[in-house]
TORDOLUM-892314 format. One record per residue (C-alpha): residue number from 1; z, x, y; residue in three letters. Coordinates in nm, 2 decimals, always signed. Each point is the difference from the previous one (the first is absolute). Layout:
resi zz xx yy resn
NUM Z X Y Ala
...
END
This chain:
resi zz xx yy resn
1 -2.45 -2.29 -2.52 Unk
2 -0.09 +0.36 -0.02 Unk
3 -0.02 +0.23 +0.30 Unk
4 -0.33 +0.12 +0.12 Unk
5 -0.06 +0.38 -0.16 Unk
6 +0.05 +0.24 +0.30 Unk
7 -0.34 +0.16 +0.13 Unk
8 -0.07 +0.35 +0.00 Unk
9 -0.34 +0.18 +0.15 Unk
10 -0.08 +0.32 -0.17 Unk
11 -0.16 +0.25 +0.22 Unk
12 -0.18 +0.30 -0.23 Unk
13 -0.38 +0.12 -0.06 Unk
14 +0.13 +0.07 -0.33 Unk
15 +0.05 -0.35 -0.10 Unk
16 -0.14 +0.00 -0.30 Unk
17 +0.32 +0.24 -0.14 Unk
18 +0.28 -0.18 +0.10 Unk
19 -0.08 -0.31 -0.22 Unk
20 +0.31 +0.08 -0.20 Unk
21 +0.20 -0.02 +0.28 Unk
22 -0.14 -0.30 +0.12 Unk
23 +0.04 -0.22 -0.30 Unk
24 +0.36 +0.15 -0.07 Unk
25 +0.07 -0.14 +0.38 Unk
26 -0.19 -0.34 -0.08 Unk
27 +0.25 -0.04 -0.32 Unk
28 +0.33 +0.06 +0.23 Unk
29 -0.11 -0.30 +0.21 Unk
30 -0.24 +0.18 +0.25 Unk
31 -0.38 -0.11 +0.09 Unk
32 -0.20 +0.34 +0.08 Unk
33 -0.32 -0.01 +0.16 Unk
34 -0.15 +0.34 +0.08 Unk
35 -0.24 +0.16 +0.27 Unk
36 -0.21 +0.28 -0.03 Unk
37 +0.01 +0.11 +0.38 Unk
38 +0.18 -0.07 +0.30 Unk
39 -0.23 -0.22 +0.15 Unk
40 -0.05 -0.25 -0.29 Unk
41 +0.39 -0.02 +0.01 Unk
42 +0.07 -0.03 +0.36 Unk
43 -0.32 -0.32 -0.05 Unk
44 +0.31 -0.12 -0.28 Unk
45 +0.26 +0.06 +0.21 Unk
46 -0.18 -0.23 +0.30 Unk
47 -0.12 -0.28 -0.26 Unk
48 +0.40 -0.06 -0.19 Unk
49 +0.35 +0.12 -0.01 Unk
50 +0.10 +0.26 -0.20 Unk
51 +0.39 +0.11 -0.05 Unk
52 -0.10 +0.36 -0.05 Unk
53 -0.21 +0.28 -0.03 Unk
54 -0.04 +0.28 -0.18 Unk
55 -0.27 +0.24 +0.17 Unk
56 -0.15 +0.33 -0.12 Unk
57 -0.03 +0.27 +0.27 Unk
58 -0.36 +0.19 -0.08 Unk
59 -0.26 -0.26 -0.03 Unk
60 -0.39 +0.02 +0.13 Unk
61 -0.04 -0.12 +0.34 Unk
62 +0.33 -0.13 +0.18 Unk
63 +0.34 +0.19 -0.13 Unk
64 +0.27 -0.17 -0.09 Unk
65 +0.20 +0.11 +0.30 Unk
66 -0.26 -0.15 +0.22 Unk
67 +0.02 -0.33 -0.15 Unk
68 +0.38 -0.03 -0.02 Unk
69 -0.02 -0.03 +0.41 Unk
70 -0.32 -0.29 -0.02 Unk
71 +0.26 -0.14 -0.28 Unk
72 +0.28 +0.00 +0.23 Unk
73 -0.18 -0.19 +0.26 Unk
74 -0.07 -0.22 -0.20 Unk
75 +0.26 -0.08 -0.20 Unk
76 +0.33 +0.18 +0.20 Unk
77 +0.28 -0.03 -0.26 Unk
78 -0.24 +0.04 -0.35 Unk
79 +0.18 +0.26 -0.23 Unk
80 -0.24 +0.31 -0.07 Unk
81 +0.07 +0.25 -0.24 Unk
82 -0.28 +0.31 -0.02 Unk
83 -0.09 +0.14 -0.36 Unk
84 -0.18 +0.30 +0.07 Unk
85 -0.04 +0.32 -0.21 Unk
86 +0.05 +0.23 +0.32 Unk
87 +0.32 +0.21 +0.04 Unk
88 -0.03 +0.12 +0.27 Unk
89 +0.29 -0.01 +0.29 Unk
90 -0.25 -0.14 +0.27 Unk
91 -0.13 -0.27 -0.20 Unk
92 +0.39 -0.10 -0.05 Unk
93 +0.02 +0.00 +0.33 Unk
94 -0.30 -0.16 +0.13 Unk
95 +0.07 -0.29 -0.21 Unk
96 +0.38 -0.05 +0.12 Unk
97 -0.15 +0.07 +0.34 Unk
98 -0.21 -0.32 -0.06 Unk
99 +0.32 -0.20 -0.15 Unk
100 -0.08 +0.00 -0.33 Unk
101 +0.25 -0.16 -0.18 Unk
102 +0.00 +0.24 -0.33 Unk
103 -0.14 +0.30 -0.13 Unk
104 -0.09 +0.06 -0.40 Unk
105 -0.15 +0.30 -0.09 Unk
106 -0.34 -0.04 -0.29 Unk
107 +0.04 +0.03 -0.30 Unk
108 +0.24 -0.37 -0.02 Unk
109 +0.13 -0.20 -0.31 Unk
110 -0.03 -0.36 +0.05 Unk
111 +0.38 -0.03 -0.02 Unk
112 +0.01 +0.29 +0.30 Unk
113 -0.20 -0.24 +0.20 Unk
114 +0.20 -0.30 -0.14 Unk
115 +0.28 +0.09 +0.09 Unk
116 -0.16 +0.07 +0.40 Unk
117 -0.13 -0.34 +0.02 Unk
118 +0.29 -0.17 -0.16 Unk
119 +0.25 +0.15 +0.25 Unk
120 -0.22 -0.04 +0.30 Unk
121 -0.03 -0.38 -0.12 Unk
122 +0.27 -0.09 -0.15 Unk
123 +0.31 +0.25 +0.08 Unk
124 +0.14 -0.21 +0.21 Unk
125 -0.01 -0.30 -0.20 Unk
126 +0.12 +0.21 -0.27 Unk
127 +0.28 +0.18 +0.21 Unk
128 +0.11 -0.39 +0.12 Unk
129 +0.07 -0.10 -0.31 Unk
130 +0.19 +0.33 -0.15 Unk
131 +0.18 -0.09 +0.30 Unk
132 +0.08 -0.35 -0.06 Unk
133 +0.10 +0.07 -0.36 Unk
134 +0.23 +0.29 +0.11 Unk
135 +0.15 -0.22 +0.24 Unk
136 +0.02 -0.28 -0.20 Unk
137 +0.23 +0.20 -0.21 Unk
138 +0.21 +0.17 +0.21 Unk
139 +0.03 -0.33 +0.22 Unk
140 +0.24 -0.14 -0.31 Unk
141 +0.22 +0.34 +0.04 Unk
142 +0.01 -0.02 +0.38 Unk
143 +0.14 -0.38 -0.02 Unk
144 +0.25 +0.15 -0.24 Unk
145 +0.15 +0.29 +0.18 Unk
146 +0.32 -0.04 +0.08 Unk
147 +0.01 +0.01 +0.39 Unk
148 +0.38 -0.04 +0.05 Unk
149 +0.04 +0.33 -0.23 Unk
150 -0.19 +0.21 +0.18 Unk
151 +0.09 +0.31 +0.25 Unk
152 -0.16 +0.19 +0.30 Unk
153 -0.28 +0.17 -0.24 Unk
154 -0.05 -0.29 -0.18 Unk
155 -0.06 -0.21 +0.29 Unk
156 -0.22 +0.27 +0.12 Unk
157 -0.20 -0.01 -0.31 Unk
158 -0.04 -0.38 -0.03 Unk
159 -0.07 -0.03 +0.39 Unk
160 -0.27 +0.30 -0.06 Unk
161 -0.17 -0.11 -0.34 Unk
162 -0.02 -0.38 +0.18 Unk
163 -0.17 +0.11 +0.26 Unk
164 -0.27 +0.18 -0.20 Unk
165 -0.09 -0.34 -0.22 Unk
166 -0.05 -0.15 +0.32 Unk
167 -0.24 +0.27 +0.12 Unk
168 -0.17 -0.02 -0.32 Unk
169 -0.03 -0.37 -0.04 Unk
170 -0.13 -0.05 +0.33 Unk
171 -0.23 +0.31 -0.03 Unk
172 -0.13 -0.20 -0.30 Unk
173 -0.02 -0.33 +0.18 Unk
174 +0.21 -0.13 -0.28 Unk
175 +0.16 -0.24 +0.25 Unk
176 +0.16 -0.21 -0.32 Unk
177 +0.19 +0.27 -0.14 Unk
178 +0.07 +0.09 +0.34 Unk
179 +0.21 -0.31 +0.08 Unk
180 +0.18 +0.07 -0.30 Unk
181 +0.12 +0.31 +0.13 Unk
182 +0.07 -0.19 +0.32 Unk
183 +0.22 -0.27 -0.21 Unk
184 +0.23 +0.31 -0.08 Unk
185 +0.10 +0.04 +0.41 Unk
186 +0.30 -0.25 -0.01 Unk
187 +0.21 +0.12 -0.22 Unk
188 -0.11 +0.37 +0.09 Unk
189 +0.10 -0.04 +0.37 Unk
190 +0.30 -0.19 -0.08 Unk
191 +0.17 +0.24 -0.23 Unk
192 -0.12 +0.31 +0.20 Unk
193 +0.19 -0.16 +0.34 Unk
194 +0.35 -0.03 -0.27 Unk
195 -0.09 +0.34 -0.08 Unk
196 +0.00 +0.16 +0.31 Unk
197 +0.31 -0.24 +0.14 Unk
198 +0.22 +0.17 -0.27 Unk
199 -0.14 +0.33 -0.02 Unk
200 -0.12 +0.11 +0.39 Unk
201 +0.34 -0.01 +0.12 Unk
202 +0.08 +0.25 -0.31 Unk
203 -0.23 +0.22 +0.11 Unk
204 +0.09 +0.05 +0.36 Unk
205 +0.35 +0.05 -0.09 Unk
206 -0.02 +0.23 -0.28 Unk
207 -0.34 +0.21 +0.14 Unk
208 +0.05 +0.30 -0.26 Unk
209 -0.01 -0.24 -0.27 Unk
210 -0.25 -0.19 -0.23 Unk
211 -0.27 -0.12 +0.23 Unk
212 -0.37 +0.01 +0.11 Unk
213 -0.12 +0.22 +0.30 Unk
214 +0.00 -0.25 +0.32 Unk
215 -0.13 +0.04 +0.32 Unk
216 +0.28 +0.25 +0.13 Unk
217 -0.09 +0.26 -0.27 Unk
218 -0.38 +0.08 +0.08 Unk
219 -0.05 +0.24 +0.21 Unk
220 +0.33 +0.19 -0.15 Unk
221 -0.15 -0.05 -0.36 Unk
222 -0.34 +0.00 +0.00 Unk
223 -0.13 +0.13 +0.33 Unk
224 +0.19 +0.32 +0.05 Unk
225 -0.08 +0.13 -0.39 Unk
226 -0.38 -0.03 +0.11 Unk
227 +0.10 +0.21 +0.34 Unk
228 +0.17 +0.28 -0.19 Unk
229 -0.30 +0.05 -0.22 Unk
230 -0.26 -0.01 +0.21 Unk
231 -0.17 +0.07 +0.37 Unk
232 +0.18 -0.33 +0.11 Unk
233 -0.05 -0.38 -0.14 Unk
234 -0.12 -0.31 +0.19 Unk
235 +0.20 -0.32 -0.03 Unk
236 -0.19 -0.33 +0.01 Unk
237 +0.23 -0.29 +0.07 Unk
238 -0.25 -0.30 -0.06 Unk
239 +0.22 -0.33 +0.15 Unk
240 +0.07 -0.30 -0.22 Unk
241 -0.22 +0.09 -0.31 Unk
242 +0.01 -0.15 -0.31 Unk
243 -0.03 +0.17 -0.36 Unk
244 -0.30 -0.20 -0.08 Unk
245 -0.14 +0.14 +0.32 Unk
246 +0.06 +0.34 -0.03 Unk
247 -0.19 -0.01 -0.38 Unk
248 -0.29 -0.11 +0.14 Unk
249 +0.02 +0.28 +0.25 Unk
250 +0.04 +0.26 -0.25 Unk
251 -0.36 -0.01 -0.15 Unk
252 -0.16 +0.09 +0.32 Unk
253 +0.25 +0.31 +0.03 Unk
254 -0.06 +0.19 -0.34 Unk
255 -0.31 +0.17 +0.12 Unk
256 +0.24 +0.23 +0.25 Unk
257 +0.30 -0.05 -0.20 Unk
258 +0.20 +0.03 -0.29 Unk
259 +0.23 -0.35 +0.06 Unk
260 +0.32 -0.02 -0.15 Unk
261 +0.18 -0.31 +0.03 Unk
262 +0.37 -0.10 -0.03 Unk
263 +0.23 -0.27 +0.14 Unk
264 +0.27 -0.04 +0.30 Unk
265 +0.18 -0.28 +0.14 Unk
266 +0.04 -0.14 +0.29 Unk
267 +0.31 -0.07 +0.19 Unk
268 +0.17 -0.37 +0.10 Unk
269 -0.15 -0.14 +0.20 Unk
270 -0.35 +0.10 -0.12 Unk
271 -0.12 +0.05 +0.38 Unk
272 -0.10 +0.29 +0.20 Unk
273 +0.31 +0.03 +0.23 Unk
274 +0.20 +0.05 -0.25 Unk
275 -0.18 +0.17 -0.31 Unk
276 -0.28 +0.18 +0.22 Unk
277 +0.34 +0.19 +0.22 Unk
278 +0.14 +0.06 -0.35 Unk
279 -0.30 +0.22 -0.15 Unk
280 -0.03 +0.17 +0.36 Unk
281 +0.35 +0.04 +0.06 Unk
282 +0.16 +0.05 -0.34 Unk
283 +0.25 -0.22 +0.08 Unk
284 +0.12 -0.38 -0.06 Unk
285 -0.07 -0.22 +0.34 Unk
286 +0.38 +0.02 -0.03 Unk
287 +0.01 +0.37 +0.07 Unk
288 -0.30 -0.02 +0.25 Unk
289 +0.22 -0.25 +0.25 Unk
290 +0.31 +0.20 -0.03 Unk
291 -0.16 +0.35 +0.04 Unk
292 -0.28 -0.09 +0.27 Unk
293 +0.15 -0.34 +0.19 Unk
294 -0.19 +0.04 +0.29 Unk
295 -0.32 -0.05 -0.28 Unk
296 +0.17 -0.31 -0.14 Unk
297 +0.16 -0.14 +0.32 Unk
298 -0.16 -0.37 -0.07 Unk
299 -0.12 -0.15 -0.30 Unk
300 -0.37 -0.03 +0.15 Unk
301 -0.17 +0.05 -0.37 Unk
302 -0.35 +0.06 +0.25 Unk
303 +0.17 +0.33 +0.16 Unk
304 +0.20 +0.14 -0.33 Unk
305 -0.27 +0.22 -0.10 Unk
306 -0.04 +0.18 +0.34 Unk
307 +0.12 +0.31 -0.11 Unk
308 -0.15 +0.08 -0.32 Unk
309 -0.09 +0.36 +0.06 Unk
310 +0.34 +0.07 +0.14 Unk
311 +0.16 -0.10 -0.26 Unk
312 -0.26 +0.19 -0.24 Unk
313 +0.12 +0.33 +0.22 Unk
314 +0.33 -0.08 -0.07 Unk
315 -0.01 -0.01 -0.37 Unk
316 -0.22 +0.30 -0.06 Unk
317 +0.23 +0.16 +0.28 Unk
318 +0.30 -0.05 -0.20 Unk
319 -0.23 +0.05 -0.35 Unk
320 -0.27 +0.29 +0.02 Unk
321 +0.08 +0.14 +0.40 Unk
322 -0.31 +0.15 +0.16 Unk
323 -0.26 -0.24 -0.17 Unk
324 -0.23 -0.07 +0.29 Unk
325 -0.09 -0.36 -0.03 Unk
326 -0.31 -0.23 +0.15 Unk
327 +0.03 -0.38 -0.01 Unk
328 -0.24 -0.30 +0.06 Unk
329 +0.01 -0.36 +0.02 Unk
330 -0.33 -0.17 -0.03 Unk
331 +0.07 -0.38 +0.10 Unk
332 -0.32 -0.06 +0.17 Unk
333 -0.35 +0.07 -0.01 Unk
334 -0.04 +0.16 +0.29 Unk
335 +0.30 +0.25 -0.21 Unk
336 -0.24 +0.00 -0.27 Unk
337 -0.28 +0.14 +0.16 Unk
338 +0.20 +0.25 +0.15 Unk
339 +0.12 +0.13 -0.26 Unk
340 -0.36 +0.03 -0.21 Unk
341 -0.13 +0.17 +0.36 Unk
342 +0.30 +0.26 -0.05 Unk
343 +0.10 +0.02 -0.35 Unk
344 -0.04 +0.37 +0.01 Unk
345 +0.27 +0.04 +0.19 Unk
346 +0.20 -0.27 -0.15 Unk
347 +0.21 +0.27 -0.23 Unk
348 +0.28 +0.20 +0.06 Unk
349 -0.04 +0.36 -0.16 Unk
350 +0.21 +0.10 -0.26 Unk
351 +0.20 -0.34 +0.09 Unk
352 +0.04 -0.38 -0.04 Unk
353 -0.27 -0.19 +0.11 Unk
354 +0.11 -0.41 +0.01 Unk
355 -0.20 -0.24 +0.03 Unk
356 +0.06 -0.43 +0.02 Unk
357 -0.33 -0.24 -0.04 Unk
358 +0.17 -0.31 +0.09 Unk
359 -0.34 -0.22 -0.06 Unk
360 +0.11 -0.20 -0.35 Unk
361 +0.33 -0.07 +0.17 Unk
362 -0.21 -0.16 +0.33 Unk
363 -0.23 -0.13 -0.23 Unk
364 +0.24 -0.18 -0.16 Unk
365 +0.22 -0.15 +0.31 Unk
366 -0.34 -0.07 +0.17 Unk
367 -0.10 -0.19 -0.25 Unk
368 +0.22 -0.33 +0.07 Unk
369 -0.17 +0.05 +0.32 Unk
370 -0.32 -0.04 -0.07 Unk
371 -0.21 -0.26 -0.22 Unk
372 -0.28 +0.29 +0.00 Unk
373 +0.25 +0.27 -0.17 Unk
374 +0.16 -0.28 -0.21 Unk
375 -0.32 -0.14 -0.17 Unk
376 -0.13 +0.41 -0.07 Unk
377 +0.37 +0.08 -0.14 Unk
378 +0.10 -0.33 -0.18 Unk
379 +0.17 +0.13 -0.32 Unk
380 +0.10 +0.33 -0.15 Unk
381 -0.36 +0.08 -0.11 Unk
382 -0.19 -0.06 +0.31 Unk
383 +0.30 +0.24 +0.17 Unk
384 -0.08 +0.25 -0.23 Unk
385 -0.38 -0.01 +0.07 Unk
386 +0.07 -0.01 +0.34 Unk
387 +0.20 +0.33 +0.00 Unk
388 -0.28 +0.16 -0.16 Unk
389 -0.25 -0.06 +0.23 Unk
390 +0.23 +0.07 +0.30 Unk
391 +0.10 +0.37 -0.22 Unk
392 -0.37 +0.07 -0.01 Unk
393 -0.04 +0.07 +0.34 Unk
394 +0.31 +0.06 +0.11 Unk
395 +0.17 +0.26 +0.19 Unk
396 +0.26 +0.05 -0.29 Unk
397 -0.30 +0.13 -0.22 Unk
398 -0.13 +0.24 +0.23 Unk
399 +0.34 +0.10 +0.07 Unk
400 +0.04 +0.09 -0.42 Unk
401 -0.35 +0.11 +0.03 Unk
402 +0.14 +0.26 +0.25 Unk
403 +0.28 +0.09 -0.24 Unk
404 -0.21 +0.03 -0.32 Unk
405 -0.20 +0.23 +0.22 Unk
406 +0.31 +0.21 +0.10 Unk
407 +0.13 +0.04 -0.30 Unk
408 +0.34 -0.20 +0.10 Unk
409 +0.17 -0.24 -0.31 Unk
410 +0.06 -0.35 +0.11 Unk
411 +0.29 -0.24 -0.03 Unk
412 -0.12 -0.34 +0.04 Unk
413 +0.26 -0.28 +0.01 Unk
414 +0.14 -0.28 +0.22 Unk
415 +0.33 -0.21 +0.08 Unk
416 -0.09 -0.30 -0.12 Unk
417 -0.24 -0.26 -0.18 Unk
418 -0.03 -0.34 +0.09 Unk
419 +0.01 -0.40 -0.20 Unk
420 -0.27 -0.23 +0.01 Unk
421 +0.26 -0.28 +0.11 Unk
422 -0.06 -0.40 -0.05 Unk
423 +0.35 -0.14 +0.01 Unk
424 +0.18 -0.11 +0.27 Unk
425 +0.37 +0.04 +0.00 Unk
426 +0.24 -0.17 +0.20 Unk
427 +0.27 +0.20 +0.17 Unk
428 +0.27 -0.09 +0.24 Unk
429 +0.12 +0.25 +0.26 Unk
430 +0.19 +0.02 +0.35 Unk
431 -0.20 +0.08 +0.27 Unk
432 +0.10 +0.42 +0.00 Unk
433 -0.24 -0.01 -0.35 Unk
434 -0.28 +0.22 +0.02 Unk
435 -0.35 -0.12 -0.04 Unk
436 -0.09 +0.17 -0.29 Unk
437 -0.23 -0.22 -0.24 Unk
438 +0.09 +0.20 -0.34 Unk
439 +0.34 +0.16 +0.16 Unk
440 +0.26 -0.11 +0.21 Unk
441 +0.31 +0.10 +0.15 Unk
442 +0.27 -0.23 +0.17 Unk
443 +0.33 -0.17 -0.07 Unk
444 +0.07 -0.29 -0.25 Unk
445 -0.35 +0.02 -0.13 Unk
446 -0.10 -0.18 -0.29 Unk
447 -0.30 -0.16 -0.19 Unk
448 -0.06 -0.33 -0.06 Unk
449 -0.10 +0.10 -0.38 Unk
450 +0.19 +0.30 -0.14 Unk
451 -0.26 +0.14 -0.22 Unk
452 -0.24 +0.04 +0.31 Unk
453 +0.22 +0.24 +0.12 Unk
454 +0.27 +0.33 -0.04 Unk
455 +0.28 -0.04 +0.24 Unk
456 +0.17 +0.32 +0.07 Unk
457 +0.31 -0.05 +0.21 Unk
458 +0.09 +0.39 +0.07 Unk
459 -0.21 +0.14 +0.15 Unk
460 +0.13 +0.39 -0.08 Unk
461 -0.06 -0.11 -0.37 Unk
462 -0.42 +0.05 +0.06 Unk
463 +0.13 +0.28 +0.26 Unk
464 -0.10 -0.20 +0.31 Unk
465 +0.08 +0.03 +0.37 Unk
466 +0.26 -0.22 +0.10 Unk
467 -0.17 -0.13 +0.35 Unk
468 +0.20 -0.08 +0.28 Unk
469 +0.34 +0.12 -0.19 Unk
470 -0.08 -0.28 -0.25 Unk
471 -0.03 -0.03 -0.38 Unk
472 -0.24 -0.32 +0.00 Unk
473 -0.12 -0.10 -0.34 Unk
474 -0.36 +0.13 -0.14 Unk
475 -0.23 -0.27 -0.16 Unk
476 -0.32 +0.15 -0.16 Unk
477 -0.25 -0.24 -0.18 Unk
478 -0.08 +0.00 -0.36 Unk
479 -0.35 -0.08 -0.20 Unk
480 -0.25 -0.14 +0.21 Unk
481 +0.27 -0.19 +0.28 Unk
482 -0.04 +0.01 +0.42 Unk
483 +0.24 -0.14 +0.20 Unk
484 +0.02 -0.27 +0.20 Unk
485 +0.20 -0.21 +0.19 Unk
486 +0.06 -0.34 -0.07 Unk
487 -0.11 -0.07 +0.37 Unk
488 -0.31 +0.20 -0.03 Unk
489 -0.09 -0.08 -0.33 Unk
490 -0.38 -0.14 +0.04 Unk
491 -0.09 +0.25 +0.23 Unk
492 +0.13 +0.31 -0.18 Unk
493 -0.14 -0.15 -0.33 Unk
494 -0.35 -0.05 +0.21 Unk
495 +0.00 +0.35 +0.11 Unk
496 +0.12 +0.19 -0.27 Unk
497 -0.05 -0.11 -0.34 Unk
498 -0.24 +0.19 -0.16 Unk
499 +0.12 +0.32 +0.19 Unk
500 +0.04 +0.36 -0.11 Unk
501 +0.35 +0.04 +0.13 Unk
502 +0.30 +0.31 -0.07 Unk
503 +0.33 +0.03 +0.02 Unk
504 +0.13 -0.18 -0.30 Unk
505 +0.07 +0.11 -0.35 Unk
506 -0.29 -0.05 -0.27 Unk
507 -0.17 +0.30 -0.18 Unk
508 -0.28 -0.06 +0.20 Unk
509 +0.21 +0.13 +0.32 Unk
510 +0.26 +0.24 -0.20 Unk
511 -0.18 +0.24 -0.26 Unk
512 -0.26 +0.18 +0.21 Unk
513 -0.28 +0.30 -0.07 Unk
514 +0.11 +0.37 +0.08 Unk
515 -0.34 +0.24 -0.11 Unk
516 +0.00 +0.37 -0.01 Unk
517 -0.39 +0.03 +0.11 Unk
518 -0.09 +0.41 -0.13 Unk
519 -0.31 +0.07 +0.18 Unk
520 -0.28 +0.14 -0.24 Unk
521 -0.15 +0.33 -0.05 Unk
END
């Protein structure tokens, strides 16, 4: 059965002229009805439905910038696009003062005015299925590449352009497609957790040779290059992000800023102890516990990150001396609001000013605590959309709207991501095993299923601490895995499965956004 022709209500005293344009609309599949004045149409407007209107500006009695408001009261989401033979700047700007949706200047062609409606109509239905068919094509390559062949960038490049289809697709509510993309996680997580068991332990040993930047080489890297150049640079240190959520953060920046994005990873264990000391410090945890024991004294994973901004003054100390340096953690609200009361004097001069917004990382933990947080943030999309609105109105943005306004460049980044995890994975331990429910540390550990699970048995291999004089082995999930204990196995399945969790190795937790933000003239 065919669809219903669209409806379009042309508003013009003129009506009488734009018959051509009105039966070359009528043959693309549009039904026009016209109105002479603003008051006959806004009668229309009350008696049907219309999916869009096309309004002249200068009309006896009632102007066209008048009736756009009644028409918005009536109808608060009906396209409107003015046709009006005025140039001038004011009546621009009256009529996108009064939302008008678009803005054609007389004289039009019929395909000019075409091509409005069609794109107001139809562009996303159009820009869905582009989508699909590019998808659709590059879906057959995507099962094709050859993950076991791949290296750091290309790992980086297939974590990256995955990550974008899934933005996309669910932009495009094309929730089919979509799960195909989700059908290619298995294989993806598994060969990315043989990937980094053969190739992280290269890396740490052999630092000056072929590898991506990790956590340890930020501030060295790419924070002190934006010092030497400029009045000082801010450095923004955004706990347990995702990529996905930092790309739909970056639209709402490129108003202020010119956003330059590029990749680091994270360290083992992808948790903030150990990779959140690293990017402060410079060093491995490894390094941290022999050159600052009384810092590491216990292996309390709650107290680890006390000393952040020490450690920051010791690196820029031994790095760039002089740099004055400001640091702040914002872990609460009552931190948030403090900060947006005294933002101004948030900055170091002609320094480094460091800031960490722990929110996504308590977001996420707080979210096996609470059935409220759990049903708002059930899957990766709904986590997303929940960042956004939390960014919004954040203290984070006024804290870059401070910077944009100072003229300071911005590196953004964070020291880890975080899995949406559904698997339970038994593991058997002695009783000196730490807790951890992606990471653990203690002797003779071991998983009930191998593939759940990297077992690292030294620790100076990941350049650990050895707690206690010890050398206990390292177990870090893989894919989508929690631990458990085969004594607490319905209760830790009850409480975490569907949890956003860290520590392990997937790309979701390893390959991580690091953006140059450049503020705008």
């Amino acid at each position: 059965m065919a669809l219903p022709a669209r409806s379009i209500l042309w508003v013009d005293d003129e009506a009488e002229l734009l018959e051509a344009h009105r039966f070359f609309l009528h043959e693309k599949g549009f039904e026009v009805e016209m109105a002479r004045n603003a008051a006959d149409a806004l009668e229309l407007l009350r008696r049907r439905a219309f999916d869009l209107v096309l309004l002249d500006e200068q009309m006896p009695g009632m102007r066209g910038v008048a009736m756009v408001r009644d028409a918005r009261e009536l109808v608060p989401s009906l396209p409107i696009v003015m046709v009006t033979k005025s140039e001038e700047d004011q009546t621009l700007r009256d009529a996108l003062g009064h939302d008008v949706t678009e803005y054609l200047v007389k004289p039009v062609t019929p395909r000019q005015v075409l091509a409005v409606v069609t794109r107001l109509l139809d562009g996303a239905k159009i820009r869905s299925q582009a989508l699909a068919r590019r998808f659709v094509e590059r879906f057959r390559e995507l099962e094709a590449v050859r993950l076991d062949t791949l290296d750091w960038r290309g790992w980086t490049e297939h974590y990256a352009e995955y990550v974008q289809w899934d933005l996309d697709l669910a932009a495009a509510r094309e929730m089919g497609l979509h799960e195909s993309l989700r059908g290619l996680e298995p294989a993806m997580h598994r060969e990315f957790a043989l990937f980094m068991q053969r190739e992280y332990p290269r890396w740490l040993a052999a630092l000056d040779g072929d590898r991506p930047p990790l956590c340890v080489d930020v501030v060295e890297e790419f924070l002190l290059p934006l010092v030497e150049t400029g009045p000082g640079a801010v450095l923004i240190v955004i706990d347990c992000l995702r990529l996905d959520q930092w790309r739909v953060l970056e639209p709402l920046l490129t108003s202020m800023f010119e956003v330059e994005t590029s990749h680091v990873y994270s360290l083992l264990p992808t948790a903030t102890p150990y990779a959140r000391n690293a990017l402060f410090s410079g060093l491995f945890p490894g390094e941290i516990a022999a050159r600052y024991p009384d810092w590491w004294a216990a292996r309390d994973d709650e107290t680890l990150n006390a000393h952040e901004r020490e450690l920051l003054d010791a690196q820029l100390a031994e790095r760039r001396p002089g740099t004055p340096v400001k640091y702040a953690k914002i872990s609460s609200t009552h931190d948030a609001d403090d900060l947006i009361r005294h933002v101004h004097q948030a900055f170091a001069p002609n320094g480094v000013s460091a800031f960490v917004f722990n929110f996504i990382d308590l977001l996420t933990h707080g979210r096996s605590e609470s059935a409220i947080l759990y049903e708002v943030a059930r899957d990766e999309i709904a986590l997303r959309e929940l960042t956004v609105s939390w960014f919004q109105r954040s203290a984070l943005l006024a804290t870059l709207r401070e910077a944009a306004r100072r003229r300071l460049p911005v590196l953004v980044t964070t020291d880890h991501g975080s899995i949406h995890c559904n698997t339970p994975a038994t593991v058997f331990a002695k009783r000196d095993a730490t807790p951890g429910l992606r990471y653990k540390f203690g002797a003779d550990l071991r998983a009930e299923q191998p593939q759940h699970a990297l077992a690292f048995p030294n620790p100076d291999a990941l350049r650990l601490p050895h707690p206690g004089g010890t050398a206990p082995t390292t177990l870090l999930a893989t894919s989508d895995a929690f631990f458990v204990y085969p004594t607490k196995l319905r209760e830790y399945q009850a409480r975490y499965r569907g949890s956003f969790l860290h520590g392990g190795v997937s790309p979701e937790e390893c390959i991580l956004p690091l953006a140059v933000l450049t503020p705008k003239s």
